[in-house]
N, C-alpha and C positions, 0 to 999 in steps of 0.2 A: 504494500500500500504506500511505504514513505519512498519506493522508487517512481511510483506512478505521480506524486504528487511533484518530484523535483522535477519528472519528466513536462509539467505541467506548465510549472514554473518556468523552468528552459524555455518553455514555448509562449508563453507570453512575452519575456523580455525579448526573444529574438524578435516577435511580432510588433512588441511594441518598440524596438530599435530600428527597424524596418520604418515602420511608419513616422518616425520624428524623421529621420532621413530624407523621409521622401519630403513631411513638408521644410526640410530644410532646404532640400534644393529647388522648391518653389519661390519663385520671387514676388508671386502677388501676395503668396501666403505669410513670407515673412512681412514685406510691406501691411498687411492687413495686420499683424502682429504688433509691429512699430507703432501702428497708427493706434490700436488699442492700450497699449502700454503709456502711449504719448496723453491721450483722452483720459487713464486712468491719471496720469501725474499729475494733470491740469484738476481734476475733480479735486486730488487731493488737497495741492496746495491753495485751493480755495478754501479749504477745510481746514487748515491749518497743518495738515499732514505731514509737509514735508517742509521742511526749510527753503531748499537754494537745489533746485533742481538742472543743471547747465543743460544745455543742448547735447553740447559733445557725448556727453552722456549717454544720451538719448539715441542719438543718428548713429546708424549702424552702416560704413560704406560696403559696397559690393565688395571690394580686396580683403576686411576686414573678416567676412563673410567666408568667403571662398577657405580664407586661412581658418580660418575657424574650423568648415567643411572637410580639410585637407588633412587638418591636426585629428578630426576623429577617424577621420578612415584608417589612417595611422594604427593611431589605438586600437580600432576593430582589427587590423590583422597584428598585431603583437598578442592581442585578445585569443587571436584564432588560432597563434602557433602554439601559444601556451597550452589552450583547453588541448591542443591538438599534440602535443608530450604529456599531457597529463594522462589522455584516453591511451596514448602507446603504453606508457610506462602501467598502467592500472591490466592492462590485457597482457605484461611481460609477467602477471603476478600471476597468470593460471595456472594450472597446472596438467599435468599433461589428460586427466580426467575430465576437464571444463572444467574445473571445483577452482574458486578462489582462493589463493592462499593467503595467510595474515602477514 
């Protein structure tokens, strides 16, 4: 049962890594992101919320992006080689029966 559930697990964050991905590499989707984060700062500092909100802050250029975009893919395969020595080295543990050994 506690295989089935990590198996579950695995499958959502690959799904939901999948999916921030994709809308990271959308442009309107980020721009509609900005725009709401931008709406939310405005709301607050009405509010009292926030002090001293800059721009630069705020504006996110397409390079800034891209690098951002470039540095996780990165991550994702360093990700991928590890899980991918971990699963070798877990299958060098068999034994010659299929039986796991400690």
């Amino acid at each position: 049962m506690q295989k089935e559930y990590e198996q579950m697990a695995e499958q959502f964050v690959k799904l939901w890594q999948e999916q921030v991905s994709g809308y990271l590499k959308d442009p309107a989707v980020m721009k509609a992101t900005m725009d709401t984060w931008q709406n939310f700062s405005k709301m607050q500092e009405k509010q009292g919320g926030f002090a001293d909100v800059s721009k630069s802050s705020i504006n996110i250029n397409v390079d800034t992006l891209n690098n951002l975009l470039a540095r996780l893919a990165s991550c994702e395969q360093r990700i991928a080689k590890l899980e991918s020595k971990l699963n070798s080295s877990s299958e060098r543990k068999t034994s010659r029966c299929g039986e796991k050994t400690v």
